[in-house]
C-alpha positions in Angstrom: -43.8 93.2 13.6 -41.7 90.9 11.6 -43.3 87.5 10.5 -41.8 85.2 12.9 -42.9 87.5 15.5 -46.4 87.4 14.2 -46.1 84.1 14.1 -45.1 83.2 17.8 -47.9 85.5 19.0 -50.3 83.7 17.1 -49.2 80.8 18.4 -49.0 81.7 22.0 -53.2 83.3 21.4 -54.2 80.0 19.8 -52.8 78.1 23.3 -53.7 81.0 25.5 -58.0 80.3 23.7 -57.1 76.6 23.8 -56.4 76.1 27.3 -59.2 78.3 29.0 -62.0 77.2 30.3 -63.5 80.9 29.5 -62.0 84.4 28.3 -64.1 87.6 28.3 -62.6 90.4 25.6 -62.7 94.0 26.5 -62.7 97.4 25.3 -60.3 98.8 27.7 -59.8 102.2 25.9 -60.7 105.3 28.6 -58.9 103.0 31.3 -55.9 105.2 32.9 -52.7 102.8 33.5 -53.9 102.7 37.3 -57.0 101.6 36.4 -55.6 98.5 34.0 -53.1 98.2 36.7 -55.7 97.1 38.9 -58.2 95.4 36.7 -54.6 93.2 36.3 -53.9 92.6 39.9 -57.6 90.9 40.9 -56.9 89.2 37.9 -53.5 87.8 38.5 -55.1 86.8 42.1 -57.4 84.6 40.5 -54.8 83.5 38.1 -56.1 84.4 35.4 -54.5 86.6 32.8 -54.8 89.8 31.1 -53.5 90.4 28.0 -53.4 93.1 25.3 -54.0 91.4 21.9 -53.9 92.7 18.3 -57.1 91.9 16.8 -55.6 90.7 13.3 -53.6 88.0 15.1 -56.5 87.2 17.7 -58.6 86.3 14.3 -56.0 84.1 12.8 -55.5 82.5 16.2 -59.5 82.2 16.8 -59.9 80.6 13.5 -57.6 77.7 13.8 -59.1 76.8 17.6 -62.9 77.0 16.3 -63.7 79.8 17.4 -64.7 82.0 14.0 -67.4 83.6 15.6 -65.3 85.6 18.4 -63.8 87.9 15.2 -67.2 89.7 15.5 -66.0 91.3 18.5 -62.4 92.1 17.2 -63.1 95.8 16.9 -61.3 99.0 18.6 -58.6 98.1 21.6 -58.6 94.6 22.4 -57.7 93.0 25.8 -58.6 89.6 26.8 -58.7 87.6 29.8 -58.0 84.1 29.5 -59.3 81.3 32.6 -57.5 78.3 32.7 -60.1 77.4 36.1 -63.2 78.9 37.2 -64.8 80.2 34.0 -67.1 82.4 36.3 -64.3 84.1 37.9 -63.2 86.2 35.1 -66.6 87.2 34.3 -67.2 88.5 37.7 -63.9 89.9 38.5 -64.5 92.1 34.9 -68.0 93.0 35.7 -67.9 94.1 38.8 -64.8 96.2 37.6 -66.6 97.8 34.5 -69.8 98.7 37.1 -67.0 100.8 39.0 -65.5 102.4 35.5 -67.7 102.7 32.8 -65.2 103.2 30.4 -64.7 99.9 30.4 -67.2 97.5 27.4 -67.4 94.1 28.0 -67.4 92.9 24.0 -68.0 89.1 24.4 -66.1 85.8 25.2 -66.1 82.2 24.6 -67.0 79.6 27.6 -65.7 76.4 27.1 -65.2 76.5 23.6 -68.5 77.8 22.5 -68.7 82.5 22.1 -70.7 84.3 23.9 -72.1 88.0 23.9 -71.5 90.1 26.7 -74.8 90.1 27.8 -74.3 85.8 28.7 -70.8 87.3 30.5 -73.1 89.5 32.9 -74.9 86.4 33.4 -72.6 84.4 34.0 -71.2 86.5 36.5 -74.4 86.9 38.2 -73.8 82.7 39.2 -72.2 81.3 42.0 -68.5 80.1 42.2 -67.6 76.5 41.0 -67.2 75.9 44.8 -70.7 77.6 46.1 -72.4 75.3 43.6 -70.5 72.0 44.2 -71.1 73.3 48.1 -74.6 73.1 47.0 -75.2 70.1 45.3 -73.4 67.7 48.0 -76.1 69.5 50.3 -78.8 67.9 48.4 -77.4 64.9 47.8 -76.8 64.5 51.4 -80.1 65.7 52.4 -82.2 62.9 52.1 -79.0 60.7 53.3 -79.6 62.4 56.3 -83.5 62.2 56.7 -83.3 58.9 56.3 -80.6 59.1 59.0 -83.3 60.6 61.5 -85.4 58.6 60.5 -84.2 56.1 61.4 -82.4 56.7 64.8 -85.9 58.2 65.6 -87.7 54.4 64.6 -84.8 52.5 67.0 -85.0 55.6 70.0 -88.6 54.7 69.6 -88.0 51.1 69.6 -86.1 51.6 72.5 -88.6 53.5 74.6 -91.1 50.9 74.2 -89.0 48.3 75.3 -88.1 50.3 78.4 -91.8 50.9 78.8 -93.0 47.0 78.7 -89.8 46.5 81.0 -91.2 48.9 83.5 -94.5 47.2 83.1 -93.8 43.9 84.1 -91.6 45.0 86.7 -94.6 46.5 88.4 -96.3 43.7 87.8 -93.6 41.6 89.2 -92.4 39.8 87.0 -89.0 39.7 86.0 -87.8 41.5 83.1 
């Protein structure tokens, strides 16, 4: 590959790492082209991409974003995914793919600027979606929003039935309420 070449593919890894919000590497060799094929699509759904990298160019572009420690997985066929959102998705997406073909080898990834092994990618595609969890904590905020709520519409209904109640009583008695 001549050097300009080289160059704008550095370039475009070193935005590609800079921009995500997670990327999981791969080993992808053992894959048939049906297989990538579809690893690509579920991907593409997410919007995240999949791309093939040389690993000489994927050090060079690691280096200048921080990230000296991902060159540790840089070995054998390369392919990374790179998350712009979600940066559970990809991990998921991938693990769940390389249960159903194990000739596929998580090697690693980087979430939010900080490289992890693939063992932290199975976990963190054993958590919830972004969504799931914000689902989740506006349910306990709003929990004791809510008890408080009941509460309190319990303390006027109650109110309210024992105003009915000395009502009742001095009409019996009566006198006017």
């Amino acid at each position: 590959m001549p050097k300009p070449e080289k160059e704008a593919a550095v370039q475009e890894i070193r935005e590609k790492l800079s921009k995500s919000q997670a990327v999981v590497l791969t080993n992808y060799r053992g894959l048939n082209v049906a297989a990538v094929t579809e690893l690509r699509r579920k991907l593409s759904e997410a919007g995240i991409e999949f791309k093939v990298v040389k690993n000489t160019l994927t050090r060079i572009a690691s280096r200048e974003v921080g990230l000296e420690d991902l060159e540790r997985y840089l070995e054998g066929p390369t392919a990374i995914a790179f998350s712009p959102g979600d940066p559970v998705v990809p991990a998921k997406i991938i693990s769940e793919f390389a249960r159903e073909h194990k000739e596929m080898e998580i090697k690693g990834g980087a979430l939010q600027g900080k490289v992890i092994g693939p063992d932290d990618v199975r976990s963190l595609a054993e958590l919830p979606s972004r969504e799931v969890m914000l689902g989740r904590v506006a349910a306990t905020m709003a929990a004791p929003i809510s008890g408080l709520a009941r509460a309190l519409a319990g303390t006027i209904r109650n109110l309210a039935y024992a105003i009915d109640a000395v009502r009742r009583q001095k009409e019996e008695q009566g006198a006017p309420a």
